[in-house]
gemmi code that builds the backbone of each chain (N, CA, C; Angstrom):
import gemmi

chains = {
    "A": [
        ("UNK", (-29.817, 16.848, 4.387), (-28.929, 17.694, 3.612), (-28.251, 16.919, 2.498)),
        ("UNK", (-27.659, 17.376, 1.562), (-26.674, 17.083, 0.532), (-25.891, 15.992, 0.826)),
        ("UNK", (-25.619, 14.825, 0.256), (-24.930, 13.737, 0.471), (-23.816, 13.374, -0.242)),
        ("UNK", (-22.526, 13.220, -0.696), (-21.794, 13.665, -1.965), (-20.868, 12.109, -1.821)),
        ("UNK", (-21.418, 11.133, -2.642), (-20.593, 9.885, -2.661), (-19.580, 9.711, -3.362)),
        ("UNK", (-17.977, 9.382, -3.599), (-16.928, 9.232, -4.638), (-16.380, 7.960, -4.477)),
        ("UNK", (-16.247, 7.478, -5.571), (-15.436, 6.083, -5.552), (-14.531, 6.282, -7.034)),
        ("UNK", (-13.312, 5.898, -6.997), (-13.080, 4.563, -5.871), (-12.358, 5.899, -4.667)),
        ("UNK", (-12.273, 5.131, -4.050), (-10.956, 6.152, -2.388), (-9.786, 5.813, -3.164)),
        ("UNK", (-9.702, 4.640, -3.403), (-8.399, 4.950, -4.586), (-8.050, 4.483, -5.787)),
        ("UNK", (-7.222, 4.524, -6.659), (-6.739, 4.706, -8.092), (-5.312, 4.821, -8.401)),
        ("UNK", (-5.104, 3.583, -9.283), (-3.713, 3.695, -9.332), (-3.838, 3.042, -11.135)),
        ("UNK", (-2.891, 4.252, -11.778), (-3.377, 3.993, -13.611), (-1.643, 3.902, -13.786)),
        ("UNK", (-1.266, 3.613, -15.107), (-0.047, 3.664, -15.716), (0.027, 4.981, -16.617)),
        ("UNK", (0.837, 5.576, -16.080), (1.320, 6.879, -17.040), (0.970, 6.768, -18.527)),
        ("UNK", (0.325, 7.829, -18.800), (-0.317, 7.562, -20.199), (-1.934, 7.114, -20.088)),
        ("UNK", (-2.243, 6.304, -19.805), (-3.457, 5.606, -19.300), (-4.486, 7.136, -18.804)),
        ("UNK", (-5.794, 6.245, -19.172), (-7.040, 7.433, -18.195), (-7.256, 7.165, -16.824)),
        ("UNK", (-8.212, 7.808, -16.383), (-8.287, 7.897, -14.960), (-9.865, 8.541, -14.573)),
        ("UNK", (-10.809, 7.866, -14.283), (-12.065, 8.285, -14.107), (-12.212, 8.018, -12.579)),
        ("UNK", (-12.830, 9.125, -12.115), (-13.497, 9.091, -10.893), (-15.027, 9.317, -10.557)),
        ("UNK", (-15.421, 9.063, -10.306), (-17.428, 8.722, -10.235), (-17.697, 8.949, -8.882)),
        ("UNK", (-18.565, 10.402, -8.605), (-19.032, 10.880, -7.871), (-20.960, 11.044, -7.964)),
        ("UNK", (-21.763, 10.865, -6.745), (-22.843, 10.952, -7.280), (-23.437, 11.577, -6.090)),
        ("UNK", (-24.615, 12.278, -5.944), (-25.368, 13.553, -4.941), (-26.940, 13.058, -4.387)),
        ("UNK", (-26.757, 13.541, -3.461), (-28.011, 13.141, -3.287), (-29.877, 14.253, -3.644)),
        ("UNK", (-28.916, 15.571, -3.702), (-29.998, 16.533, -3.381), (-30.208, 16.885, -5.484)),
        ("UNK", (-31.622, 16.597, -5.754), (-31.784, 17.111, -6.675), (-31.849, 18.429, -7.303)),
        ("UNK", (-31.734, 19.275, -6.157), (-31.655, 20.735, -6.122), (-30.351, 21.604, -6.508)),
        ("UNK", (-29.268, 20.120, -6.220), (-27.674, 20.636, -6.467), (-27.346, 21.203, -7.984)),
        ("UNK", (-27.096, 22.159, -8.110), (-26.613, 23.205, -9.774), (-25.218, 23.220, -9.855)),
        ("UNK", (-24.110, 22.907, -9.096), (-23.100, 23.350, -8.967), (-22.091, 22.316, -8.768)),
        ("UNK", (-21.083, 21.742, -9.334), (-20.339, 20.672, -9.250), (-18.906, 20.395, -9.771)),
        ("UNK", (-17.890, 21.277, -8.508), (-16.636, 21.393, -8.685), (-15.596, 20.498, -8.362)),
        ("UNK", (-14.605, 20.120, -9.392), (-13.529, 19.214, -8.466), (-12.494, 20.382, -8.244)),
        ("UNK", (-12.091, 19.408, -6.582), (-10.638, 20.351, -6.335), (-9.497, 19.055, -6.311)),
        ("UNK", (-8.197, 19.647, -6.725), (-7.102, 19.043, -6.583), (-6.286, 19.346, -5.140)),
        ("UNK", (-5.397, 17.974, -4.767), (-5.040, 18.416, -3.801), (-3.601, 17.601, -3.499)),
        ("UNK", (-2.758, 18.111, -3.873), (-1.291, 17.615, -4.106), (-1.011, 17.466, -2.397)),
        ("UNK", (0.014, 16.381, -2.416), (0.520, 16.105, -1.275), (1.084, 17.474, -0.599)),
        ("UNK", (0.525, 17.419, 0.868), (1.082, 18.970, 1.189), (0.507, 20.171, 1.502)),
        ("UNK", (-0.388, 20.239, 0.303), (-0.748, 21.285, 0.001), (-2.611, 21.678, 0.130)),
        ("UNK", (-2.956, 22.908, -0.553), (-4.160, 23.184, -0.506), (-4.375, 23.035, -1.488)),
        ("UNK", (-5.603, 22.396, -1.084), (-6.997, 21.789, -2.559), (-6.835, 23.273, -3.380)),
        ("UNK", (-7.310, 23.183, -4.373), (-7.382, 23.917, -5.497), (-8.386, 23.299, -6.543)),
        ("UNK", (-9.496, 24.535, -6.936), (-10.276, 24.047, -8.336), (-9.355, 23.661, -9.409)),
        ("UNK", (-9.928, 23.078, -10.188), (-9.463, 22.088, -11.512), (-10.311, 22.165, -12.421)),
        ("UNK", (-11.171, 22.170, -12.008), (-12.884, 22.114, -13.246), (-13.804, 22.087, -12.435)),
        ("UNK", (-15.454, 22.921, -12.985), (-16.371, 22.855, -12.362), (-17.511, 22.438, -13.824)),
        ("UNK", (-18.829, 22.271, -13.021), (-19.784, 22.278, -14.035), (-21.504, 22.917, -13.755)),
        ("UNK", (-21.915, 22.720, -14.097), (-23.009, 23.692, -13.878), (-24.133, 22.923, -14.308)),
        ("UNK", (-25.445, 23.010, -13.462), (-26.071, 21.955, -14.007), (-27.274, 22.339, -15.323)),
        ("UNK", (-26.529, 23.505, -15.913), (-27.542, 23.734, -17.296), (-26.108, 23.024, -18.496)),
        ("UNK", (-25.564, 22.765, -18.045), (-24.482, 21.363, -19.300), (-24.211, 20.229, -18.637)),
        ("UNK", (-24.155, 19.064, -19.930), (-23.718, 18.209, -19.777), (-22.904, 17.732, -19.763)),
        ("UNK", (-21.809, 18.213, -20.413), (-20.189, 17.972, -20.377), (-19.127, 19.581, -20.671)),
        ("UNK", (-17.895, 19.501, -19.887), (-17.044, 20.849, -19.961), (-15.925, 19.550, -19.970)),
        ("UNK", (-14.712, 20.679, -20.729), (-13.611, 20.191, -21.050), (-12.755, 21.083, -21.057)),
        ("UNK", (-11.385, 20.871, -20.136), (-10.071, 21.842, -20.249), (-8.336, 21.012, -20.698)),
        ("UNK", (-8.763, 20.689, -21.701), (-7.295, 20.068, -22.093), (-7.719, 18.926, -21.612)),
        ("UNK", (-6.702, 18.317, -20.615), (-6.818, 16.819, -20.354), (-7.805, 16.458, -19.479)),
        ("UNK", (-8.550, 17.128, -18.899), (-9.473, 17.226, -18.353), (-11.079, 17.109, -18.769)),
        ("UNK", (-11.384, 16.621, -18.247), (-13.118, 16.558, -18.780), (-14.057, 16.146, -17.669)),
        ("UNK", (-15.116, 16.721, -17.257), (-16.533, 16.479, -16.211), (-17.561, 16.538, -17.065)),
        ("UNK", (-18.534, 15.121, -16.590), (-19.548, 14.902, -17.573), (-20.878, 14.985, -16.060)),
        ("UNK", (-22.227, 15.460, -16.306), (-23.223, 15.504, -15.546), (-24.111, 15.068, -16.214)),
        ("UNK", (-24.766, 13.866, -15.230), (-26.089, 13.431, -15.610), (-26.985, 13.786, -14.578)),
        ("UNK", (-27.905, 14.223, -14.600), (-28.795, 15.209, -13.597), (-29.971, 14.358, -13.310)),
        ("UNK", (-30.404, 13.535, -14.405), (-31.344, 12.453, -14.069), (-30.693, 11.696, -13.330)),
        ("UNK", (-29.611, 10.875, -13.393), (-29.134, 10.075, -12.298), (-28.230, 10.808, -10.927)),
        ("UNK", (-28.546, 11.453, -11.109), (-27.741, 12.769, -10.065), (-26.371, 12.016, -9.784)),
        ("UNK", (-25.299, 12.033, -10.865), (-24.039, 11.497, -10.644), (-23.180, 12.161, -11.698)),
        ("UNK", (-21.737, 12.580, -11.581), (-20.781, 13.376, -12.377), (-19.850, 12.733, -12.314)),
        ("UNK", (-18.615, 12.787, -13.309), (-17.412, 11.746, -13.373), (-16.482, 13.050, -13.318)),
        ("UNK", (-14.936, 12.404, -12.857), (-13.862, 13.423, -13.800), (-13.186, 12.701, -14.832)),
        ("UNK", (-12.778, 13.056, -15.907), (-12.276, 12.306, -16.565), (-10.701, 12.714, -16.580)),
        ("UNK", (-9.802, 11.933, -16.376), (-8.264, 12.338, -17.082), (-7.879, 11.863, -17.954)),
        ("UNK", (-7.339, 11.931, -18.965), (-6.500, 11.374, -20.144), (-5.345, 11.545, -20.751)),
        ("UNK", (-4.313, 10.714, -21.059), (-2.969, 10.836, -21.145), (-2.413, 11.075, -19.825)),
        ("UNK", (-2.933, 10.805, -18.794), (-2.273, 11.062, -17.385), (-0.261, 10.785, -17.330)),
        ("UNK", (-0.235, 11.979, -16.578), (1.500, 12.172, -15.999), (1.773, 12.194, -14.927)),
        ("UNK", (2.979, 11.947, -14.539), (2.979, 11.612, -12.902), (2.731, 13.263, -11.914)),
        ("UNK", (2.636, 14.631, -12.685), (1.867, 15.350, -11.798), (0.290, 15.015, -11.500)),
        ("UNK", (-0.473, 14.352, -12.338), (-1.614, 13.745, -11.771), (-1.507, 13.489, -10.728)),
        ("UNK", (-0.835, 12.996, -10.272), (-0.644, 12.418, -8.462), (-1.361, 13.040, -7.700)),
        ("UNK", (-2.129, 12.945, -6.911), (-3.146, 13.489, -5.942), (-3.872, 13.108, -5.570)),
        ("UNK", (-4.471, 13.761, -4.553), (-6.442, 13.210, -4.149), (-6.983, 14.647, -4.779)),
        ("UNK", (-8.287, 14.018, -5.478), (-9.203, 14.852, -5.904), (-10.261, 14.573, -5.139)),
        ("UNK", (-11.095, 15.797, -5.302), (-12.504, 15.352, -4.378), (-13.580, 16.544, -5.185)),
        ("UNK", (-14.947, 16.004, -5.513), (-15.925, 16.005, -5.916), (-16.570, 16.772, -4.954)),
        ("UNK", (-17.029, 17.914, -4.983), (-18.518, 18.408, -4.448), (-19.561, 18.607, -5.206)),
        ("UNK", (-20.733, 19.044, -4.381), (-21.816, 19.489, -4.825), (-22.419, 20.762, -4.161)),
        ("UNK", (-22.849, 21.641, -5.005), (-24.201, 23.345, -4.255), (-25.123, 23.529, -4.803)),
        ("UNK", (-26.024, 23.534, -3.903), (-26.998, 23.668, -4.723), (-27.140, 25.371, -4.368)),
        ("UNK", (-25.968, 25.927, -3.942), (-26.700, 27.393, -4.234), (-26.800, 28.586, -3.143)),
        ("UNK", (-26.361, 27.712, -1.915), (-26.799, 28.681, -0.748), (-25.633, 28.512, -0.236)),
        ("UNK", (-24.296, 28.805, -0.595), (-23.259, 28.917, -0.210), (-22.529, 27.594, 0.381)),
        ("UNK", (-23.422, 26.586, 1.108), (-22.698, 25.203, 1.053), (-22.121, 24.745, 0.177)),
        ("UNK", (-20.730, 23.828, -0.016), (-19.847, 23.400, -0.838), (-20.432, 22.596, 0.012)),
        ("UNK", (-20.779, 21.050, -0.151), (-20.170, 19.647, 0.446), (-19.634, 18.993, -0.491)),
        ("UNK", (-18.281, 18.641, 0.181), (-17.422, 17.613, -0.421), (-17.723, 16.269, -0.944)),
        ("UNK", (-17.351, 15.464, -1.310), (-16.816, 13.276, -1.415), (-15.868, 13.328, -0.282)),
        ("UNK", (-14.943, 11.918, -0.255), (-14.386, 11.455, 0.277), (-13.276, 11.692, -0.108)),
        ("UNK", (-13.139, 11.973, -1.390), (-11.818, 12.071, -1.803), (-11.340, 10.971, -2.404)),
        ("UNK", (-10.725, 10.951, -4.088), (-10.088, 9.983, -4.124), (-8.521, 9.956, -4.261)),
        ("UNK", (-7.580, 8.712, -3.651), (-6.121, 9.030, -4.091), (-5.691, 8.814, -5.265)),
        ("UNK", (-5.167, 9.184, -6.152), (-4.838, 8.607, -7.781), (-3.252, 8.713, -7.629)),
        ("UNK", (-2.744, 7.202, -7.700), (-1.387, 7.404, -8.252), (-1.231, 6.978, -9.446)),
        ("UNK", (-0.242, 7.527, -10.536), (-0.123, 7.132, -11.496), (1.480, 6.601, -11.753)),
        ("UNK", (1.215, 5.291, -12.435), (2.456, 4.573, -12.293), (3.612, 4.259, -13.356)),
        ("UNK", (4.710, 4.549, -13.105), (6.021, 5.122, -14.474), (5.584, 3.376, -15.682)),
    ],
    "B": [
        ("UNK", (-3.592, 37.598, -6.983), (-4.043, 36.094, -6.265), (-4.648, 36.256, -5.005)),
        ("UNK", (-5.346, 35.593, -4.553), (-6.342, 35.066, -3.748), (-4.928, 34.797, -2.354)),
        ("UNK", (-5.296, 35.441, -1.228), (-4.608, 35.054, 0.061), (-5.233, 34.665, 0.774)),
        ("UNK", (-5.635, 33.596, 1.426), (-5.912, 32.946, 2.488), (-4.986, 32.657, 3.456)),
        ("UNK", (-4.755, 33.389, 4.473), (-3.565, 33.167, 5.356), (-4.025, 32.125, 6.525)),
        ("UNK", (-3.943, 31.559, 7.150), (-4.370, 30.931, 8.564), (-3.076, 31.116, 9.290)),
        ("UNK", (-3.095, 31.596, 10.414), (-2.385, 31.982, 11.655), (-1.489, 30.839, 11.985)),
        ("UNK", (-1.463, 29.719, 12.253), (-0.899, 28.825, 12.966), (-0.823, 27.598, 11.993)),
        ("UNK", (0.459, 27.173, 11.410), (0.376, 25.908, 10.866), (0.582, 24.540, 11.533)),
        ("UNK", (0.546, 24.736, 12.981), (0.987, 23.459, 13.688), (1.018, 24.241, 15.342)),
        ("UNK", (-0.360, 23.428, 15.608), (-0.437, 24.017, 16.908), (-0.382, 22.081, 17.751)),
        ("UNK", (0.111, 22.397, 19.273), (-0.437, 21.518, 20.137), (-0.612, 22.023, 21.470)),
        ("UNK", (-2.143, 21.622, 21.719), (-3.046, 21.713, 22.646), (-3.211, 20.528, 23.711)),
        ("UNK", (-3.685, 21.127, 24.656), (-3.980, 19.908, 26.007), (-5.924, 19.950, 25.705)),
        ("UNK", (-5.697, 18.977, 26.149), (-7.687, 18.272, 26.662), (-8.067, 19.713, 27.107)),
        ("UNK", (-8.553, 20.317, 26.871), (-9.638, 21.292, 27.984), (-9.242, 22.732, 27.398)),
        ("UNK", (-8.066, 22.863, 27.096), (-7.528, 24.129, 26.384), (-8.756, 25.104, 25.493)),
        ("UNK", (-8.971, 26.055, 25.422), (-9.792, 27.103, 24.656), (-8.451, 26.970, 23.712)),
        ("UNK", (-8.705, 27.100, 22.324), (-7.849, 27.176, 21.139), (-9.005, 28.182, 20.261)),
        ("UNK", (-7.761, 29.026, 19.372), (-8.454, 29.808, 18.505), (-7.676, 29.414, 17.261)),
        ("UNK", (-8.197, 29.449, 16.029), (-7.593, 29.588, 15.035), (-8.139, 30.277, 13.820)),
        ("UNK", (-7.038, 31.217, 13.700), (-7.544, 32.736, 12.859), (-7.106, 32.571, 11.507)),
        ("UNK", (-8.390, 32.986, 10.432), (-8.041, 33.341, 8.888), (-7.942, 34.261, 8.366)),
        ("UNK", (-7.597, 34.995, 7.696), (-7.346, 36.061, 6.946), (-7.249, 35.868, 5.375)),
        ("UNK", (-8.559, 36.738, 4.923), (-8.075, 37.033, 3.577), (-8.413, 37.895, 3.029)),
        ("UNK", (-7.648, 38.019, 1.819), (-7.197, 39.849, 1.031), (-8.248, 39.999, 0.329)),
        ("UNK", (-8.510, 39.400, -0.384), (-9.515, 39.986, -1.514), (-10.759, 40.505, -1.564)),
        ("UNK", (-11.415, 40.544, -0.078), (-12.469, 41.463, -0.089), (-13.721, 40.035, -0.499)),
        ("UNK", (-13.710, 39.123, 0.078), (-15.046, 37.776, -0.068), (-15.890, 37.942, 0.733)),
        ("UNK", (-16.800, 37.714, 0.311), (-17.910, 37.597, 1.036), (-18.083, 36.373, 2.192)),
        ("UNK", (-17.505, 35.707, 1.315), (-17.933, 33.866, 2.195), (-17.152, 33.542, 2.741)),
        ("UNK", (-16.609, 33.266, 4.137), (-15.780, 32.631, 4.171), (-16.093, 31.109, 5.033)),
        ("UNK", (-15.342, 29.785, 5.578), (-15.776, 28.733, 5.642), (-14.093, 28.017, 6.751)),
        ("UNK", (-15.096, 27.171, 7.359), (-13.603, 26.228, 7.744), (-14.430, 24.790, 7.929)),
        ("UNK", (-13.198, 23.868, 7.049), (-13.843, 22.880, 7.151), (-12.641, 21.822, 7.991)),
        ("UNK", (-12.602, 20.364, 8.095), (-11.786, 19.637, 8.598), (-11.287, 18.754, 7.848)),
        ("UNK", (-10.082, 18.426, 8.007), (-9.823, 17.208, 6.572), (-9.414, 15.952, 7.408)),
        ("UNK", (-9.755, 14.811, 7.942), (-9.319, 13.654, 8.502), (-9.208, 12.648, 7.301)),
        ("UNK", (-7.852, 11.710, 7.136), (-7.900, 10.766, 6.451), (-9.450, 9.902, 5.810)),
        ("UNK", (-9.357, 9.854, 4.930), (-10.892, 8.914, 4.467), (-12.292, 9.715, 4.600)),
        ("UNK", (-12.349, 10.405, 5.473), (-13.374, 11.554, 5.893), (-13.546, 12.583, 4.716)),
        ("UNK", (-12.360, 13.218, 3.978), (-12.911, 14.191, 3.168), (-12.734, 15.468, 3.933)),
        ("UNK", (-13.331, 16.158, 3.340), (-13.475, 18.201, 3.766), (-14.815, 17.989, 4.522)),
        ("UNK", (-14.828, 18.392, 5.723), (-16.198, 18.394, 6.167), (-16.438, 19.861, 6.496)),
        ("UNK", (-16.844, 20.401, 6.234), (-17.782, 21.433, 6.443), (-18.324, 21.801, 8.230)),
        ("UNK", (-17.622, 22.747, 8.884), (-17.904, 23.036, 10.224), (-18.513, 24.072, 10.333)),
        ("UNK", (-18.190, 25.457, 9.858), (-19.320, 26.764, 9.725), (-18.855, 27.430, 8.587)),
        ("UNK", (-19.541, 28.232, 8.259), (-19.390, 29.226, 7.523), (-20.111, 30.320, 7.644)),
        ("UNK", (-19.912, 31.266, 6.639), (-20.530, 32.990, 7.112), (-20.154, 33.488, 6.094)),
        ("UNK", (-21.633, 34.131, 5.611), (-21.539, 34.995, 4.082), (-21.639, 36.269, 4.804)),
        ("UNK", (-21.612, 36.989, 5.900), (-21.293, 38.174, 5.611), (-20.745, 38.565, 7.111)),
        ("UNK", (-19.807, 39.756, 7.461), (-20.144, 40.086, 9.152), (-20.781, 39.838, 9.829)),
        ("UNK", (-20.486, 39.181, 11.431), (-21.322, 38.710, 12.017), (-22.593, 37.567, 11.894)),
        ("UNK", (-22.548, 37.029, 10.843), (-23.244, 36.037, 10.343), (-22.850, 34.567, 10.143)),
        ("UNK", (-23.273, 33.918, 10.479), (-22.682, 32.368, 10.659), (-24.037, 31.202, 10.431)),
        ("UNK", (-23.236, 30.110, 9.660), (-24.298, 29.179, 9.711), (-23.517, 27.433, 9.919)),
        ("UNK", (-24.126, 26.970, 10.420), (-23.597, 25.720, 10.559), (-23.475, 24.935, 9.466)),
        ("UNK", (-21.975, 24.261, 9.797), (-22.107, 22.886, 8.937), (-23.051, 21.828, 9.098)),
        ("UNK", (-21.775, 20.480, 8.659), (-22.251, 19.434, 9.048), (-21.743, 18.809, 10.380)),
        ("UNK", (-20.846, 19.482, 10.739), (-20.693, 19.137, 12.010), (-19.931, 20.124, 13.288)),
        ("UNK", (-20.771, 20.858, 13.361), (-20.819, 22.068, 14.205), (-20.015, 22.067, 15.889)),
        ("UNK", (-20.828, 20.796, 16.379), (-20.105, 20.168, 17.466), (-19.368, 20.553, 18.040)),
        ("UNK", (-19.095, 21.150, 19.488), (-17.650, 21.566, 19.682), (-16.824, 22.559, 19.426)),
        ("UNK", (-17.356, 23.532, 18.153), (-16.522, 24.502, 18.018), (-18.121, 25.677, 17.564)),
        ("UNK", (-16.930, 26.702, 17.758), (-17.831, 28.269, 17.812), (-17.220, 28.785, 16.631)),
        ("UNK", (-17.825, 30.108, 15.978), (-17.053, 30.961, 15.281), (-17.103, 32.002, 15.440)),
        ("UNK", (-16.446, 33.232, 14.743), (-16.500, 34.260, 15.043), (-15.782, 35.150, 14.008)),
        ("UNK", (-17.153, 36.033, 13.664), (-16.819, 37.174, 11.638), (-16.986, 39.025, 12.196)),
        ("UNK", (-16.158, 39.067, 13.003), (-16.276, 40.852, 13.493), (-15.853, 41.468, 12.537)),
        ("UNK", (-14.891, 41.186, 11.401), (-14.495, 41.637, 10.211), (-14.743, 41.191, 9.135)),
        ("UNK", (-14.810, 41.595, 7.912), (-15.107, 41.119, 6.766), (-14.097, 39.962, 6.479)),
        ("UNK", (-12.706, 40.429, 6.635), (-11.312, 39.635, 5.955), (-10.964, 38.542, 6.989)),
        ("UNK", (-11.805, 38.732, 8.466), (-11.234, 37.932, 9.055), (-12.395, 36.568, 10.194)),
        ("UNK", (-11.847, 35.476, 9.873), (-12.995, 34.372, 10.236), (-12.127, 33.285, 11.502)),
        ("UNK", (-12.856, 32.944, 12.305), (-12.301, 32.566, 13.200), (-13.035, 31.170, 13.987)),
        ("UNK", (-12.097, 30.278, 14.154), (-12.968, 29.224, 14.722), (-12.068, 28.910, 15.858)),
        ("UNK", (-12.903, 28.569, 16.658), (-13.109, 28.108, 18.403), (-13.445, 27.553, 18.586)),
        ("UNK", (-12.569, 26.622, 19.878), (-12.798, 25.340, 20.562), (-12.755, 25.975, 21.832)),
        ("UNK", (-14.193, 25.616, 22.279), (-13.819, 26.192, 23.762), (-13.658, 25.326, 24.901)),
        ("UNK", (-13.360, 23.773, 24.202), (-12.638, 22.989, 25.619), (-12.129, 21.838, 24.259)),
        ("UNK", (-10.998, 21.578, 23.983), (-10.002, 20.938, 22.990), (-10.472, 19.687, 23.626)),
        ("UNK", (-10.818, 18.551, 23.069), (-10.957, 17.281, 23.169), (-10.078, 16.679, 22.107)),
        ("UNK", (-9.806, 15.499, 22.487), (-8.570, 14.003, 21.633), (-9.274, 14.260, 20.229)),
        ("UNK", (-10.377, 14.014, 20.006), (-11.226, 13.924, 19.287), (-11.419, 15.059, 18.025)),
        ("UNK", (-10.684, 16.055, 18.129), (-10.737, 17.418, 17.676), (-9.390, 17.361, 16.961)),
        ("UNK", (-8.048, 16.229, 17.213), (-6.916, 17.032, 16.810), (-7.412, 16.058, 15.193)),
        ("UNK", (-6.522, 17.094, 14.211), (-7.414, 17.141, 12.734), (-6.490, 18.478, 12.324)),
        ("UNK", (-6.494, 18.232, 10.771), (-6.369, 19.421, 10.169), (-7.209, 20.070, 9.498)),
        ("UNK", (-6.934, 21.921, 9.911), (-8.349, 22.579, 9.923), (-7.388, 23.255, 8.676)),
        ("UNK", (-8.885, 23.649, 7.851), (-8.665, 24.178, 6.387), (-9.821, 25.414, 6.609)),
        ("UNK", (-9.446, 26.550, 6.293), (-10.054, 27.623, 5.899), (-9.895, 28.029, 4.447)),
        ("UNK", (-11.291, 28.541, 4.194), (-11.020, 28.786, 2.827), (-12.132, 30.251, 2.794)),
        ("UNK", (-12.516, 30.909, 1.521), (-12.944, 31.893, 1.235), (-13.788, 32.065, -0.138)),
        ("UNK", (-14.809, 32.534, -0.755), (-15.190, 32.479, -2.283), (-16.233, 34.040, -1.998)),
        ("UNK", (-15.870, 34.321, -3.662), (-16.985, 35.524, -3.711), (-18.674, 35.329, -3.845)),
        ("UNK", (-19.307, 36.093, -3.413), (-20.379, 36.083, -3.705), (-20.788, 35.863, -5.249)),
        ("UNK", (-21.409, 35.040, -5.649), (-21.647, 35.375, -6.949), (-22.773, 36.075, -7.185)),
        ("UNK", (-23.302, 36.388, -8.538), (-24.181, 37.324, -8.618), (-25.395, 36.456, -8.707)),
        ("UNK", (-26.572, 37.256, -8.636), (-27.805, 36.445, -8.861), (-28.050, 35.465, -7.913)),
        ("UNK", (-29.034, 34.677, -7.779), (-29.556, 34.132, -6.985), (-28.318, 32.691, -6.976)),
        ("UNK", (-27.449, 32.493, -7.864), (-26.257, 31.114, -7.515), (-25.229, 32.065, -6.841)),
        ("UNK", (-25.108, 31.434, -5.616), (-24.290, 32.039, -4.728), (-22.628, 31.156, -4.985)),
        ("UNK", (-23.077, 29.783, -5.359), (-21.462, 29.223, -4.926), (-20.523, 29.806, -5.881)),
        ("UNK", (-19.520, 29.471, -5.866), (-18.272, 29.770, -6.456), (-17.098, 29.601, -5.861)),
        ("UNK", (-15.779, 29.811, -6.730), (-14.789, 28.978, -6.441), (-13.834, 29.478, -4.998)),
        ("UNK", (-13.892, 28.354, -4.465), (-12.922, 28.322, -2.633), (-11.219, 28.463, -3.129)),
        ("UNK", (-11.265, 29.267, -2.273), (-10.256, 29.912, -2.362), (-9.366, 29.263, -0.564)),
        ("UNK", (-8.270, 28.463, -0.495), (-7.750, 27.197, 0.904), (-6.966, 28.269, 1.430)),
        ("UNK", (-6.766, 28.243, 2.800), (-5.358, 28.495, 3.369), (-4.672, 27.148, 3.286)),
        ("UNK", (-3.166, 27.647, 3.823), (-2.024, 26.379, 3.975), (-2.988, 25.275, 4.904)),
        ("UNK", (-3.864, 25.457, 5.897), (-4.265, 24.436, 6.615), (-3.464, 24.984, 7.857)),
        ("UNK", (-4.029, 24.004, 9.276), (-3.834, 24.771, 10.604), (-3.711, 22.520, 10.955)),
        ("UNK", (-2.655, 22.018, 11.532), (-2.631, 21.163, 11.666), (-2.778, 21.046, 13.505)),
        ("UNK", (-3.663, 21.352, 13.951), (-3.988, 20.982, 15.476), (-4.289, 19.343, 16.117)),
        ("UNK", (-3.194, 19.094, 17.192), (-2.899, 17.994, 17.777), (-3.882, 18.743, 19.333)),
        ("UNK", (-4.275, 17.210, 19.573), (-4.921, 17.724, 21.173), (-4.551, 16.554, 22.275)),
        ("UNK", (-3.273, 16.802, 23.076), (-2.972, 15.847, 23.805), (-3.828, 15.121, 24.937)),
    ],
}
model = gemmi.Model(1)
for chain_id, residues in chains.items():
    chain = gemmi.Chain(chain_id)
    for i, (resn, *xyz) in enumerate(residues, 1):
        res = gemmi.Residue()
        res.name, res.seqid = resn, gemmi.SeqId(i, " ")
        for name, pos in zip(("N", "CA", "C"), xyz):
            atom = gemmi.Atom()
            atom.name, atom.element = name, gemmi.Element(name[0])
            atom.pos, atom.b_iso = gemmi.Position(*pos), 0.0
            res.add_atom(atom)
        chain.add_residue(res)
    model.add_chain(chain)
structure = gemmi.Structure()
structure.add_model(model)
structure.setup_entities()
């Protein structure tokens, strides 16, 4: 089945600073590739997804890039603020209703 | 908005105990899912079920049952609580999408934080 690797587990940037996380899949079949956010506390929540007919989507400070030949996707943050704070986590679907997750990474961002 | 309710935010159980823990949600989904969240582990994926009465396994099935008699409502079971089991359980929900790409966006409850003494 689907294998969904993320590094780093953790991340710690200076306010202002970017923040990349690198996730990569194992199933070449996967089309579908959402991050969720997940604030201390609380429930994960989408943030951005991508689709595997593009190569890059962008929402404000946000950005996910897919390379499908190397079956691996990044998130990108930029200008990060201390609501960045969280674990994000990377999945992959290829389609049949499975979501599998990453590991999750923690990102603190520092004043 | 999207309701995902889960029944119990903090249960504790003994070794051997049958435990249920019930989801509910409003919006009329097709899919619904419960996965587990352990430190470093991630969301793992335990069952899910795209429609009534229909269920398919995760990745780690092990130990627990489910159960979809209603559309809005999804249910997972332990029918003997092991050490090994206490974890926080996450239910979540997404619509069918159209056409042959089914995924789309999960919709969490608060989480069900079960201890198993």
């Amino acid at each position: 089945g689907e294998n969904v690797e993320q590094h780093p587990s953790t991340l710690s940037v200076q306010e202002g600073d970017s923040a990349v996380i690198k996730c990569t899949y194992s199933d070449s079949a996967s089309n579908y590739f959402p991050w969720y956010k997940q604030e201390l506390g609380k429930r994960p929540q989408l943030i951005i997804d991508i689709r595997s007919n593009v190569g890059e989507k962008k929402d404000q400070r946000i950005a996910v890039t897919l390379n499908k030949t190397a079956k691996h996707f990044s998130l990108h943050i930029t200008e990060t603020q201390p609501e960045d704070s969280a674990v994000y986590f990377c999945a992959a679907s290829k389609g049949d209703d499975k979501i599998i997750f990453g590991k999750g990474t923690r990102l603190h961002i520092l004043p | 908005d999207v309701k995902v309710t889960q029944s119990s935010r903090y249960l504790v159980k003994r070794t051997g105990e049958k435990v249920f823990l019930e989801c509910v949600q409003d919006m009329d989904h097709e899919n619904m899912f419960w996965y587990r969240q352990d430190p470093g582990l991630g969301l793992r994926l335990i069952y899910f079920s795209y429609d009534v009465k229909m269920k398919e396994k995760g990745d780690i099935p092990e130990g627990y049952s489910v159960s979809r008699e209603k559309k809005e409502r999804f249910s997972l079971i332990l029918e003997s609580a092991s050490t090994n089991q206490t974890s926080m359980y996450l239910c979540a929900s997404s619509l069918w999408a159209s056409g042959r790409v089914k995924d789309g966006e999960l919709f969490f409850g608060e989480g069900s934080r079960l201890t198993v003494l």
